[in-house]
C-alpha positions in Angstrom: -5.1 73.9 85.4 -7.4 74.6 88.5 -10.7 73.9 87.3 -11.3 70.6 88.6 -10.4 72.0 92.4 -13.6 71.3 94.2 -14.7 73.1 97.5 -13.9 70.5 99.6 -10.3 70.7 98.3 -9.9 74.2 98.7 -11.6 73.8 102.1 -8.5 71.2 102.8 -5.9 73.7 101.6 -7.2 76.2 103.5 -7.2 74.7 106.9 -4.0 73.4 106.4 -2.5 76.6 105.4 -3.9 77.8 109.0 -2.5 75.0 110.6 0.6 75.3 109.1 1.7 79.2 108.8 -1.2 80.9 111.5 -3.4 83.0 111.1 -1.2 85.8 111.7 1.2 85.1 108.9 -1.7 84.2 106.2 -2.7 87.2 105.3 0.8 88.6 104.5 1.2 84.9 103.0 -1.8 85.2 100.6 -0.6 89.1 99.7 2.9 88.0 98.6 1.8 84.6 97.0 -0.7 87.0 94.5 2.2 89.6 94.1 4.0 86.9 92.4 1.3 85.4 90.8 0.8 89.0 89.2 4.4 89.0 87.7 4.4 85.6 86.5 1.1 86.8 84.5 2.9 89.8 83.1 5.9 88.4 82.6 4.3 85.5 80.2 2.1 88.3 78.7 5.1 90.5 77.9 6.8 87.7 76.1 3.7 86.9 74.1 3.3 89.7 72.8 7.0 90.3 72.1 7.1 87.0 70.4 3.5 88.0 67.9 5.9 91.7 67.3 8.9 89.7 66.0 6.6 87.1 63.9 5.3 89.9 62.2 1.6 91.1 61.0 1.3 87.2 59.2 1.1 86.0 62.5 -1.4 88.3 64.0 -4.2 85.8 64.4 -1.5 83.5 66.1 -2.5 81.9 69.4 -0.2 79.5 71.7 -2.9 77.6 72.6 -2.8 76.3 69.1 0.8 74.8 69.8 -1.3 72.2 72.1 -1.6 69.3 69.7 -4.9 68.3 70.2 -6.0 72.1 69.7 -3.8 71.8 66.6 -5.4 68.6 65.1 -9.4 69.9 66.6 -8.9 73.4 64.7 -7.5 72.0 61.7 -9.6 68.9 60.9 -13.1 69.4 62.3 -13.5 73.3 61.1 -15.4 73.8 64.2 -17.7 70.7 64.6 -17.0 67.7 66.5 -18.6 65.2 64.2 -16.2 63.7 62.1 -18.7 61.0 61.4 -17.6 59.5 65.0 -21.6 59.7 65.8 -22.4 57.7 63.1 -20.2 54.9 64.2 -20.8 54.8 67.3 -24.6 54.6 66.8 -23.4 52.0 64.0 -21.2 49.9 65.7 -22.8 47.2 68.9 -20.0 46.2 71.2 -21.9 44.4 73.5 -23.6 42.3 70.5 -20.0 41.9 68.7 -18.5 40.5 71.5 -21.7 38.1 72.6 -21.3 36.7 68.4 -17.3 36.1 69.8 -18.5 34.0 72.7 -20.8 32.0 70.8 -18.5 31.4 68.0 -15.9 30.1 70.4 -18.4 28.3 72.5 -19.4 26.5 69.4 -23.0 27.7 70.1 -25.1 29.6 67.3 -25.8 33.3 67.8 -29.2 34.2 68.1 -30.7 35.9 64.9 -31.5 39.6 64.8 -35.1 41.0 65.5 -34.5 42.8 62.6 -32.7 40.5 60.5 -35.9 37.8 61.4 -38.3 40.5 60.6 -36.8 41.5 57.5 -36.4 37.7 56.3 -40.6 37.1 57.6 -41.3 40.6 56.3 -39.9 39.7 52.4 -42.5 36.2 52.1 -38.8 34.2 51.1 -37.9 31.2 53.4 -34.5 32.7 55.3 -32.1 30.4 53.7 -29.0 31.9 55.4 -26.6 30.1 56.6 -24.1 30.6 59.7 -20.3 30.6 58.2 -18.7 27.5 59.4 -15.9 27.6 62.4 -15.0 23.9 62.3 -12.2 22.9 60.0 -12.6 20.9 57.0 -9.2 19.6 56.2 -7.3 22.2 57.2 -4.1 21.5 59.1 -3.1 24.2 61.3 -3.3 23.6 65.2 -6.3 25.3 66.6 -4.7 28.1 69.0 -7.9 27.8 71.4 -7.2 24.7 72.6 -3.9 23.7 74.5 -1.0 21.8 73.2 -0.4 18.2 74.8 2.6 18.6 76.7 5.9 17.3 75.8 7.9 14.9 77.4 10.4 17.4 79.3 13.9 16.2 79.5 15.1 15.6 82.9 17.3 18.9 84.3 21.0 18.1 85.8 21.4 18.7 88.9 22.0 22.0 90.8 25.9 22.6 91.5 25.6 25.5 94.7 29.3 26.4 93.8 29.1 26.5 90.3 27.0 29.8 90.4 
């Protein structure tokens, strides 16, 4: 709950809680806040454990933190390791090319080949024959969403009545 508290923050807290309550009334402060602290500890701990006694000895490995959902799902499904193939896909997957073939397309410009995709095609002694796929449309009839309507004629709006409203 309190691990991302830097020095500097506690630093803050604690020169406010001079300014605020003294430095005579601090120490008793910081006694009583611990006190209760304390309880609150043993009070949650007490009920844990009475909660594990009335699940019974099936629940013995039983741990609240596992009530968490993302602890639920992490124990569950990776068994451990964090992989779930994510690495592969990440390594797999170029966003930054993706989106720069997006751009291009719209732009009507072609993307640039690969280096790898050239020197596969050089590599192989066949002519690259490949073709870009077409984005122009060849008879096709519905309105192209990246470019904007023509505006209608707007019909003319009555006039504004103050004491109808």
């Amino acid at each position: 709950m309190f691990n991302d508290i830097g020095a500097l923050e506690l630093l803050t807290i604690g020169v406010l809680a001079v300014l605020v309550f003294g430095p005579d009334k601090l120490p008793k402060l910081i006694q009583d806040l611990t006190r209760t602290i304390r309880k609150i500890r043993e009070f949650s701990d007490s009920a844990k454990e009475d909660i594990r006694t009335e699940l019974g000895p099936q629940f013995k490995d039983f741990e609240f933190e596992d009530l968490n959902p993302k602890t639920f799902v992490r124990k569950q499904l990776m068994d451990g390791n964090d992989d779930l193939g994510l690495k592969e896909i990440r390594e797999s997957f170029d966003l930054r090319k993706e989106l720069s073939d997006v751009t291009d397309a719209v732009n009507g410009r072609t993307p640039a080949p690969d280096s790898a995709n050239s020197a596969a095609d050089g590599a192989s002694g066949a002519p690259a024959t490949t073709t870009a796929p077409s984005l122009t449309k060849t008879g096709d009839t519905t309105p192209d969403l990246l470019k904007k309507a023509p505006q209608q004629a707007q019909p003319e709006r009555p006039p504004f009545d103050a004491d109808a409203t």
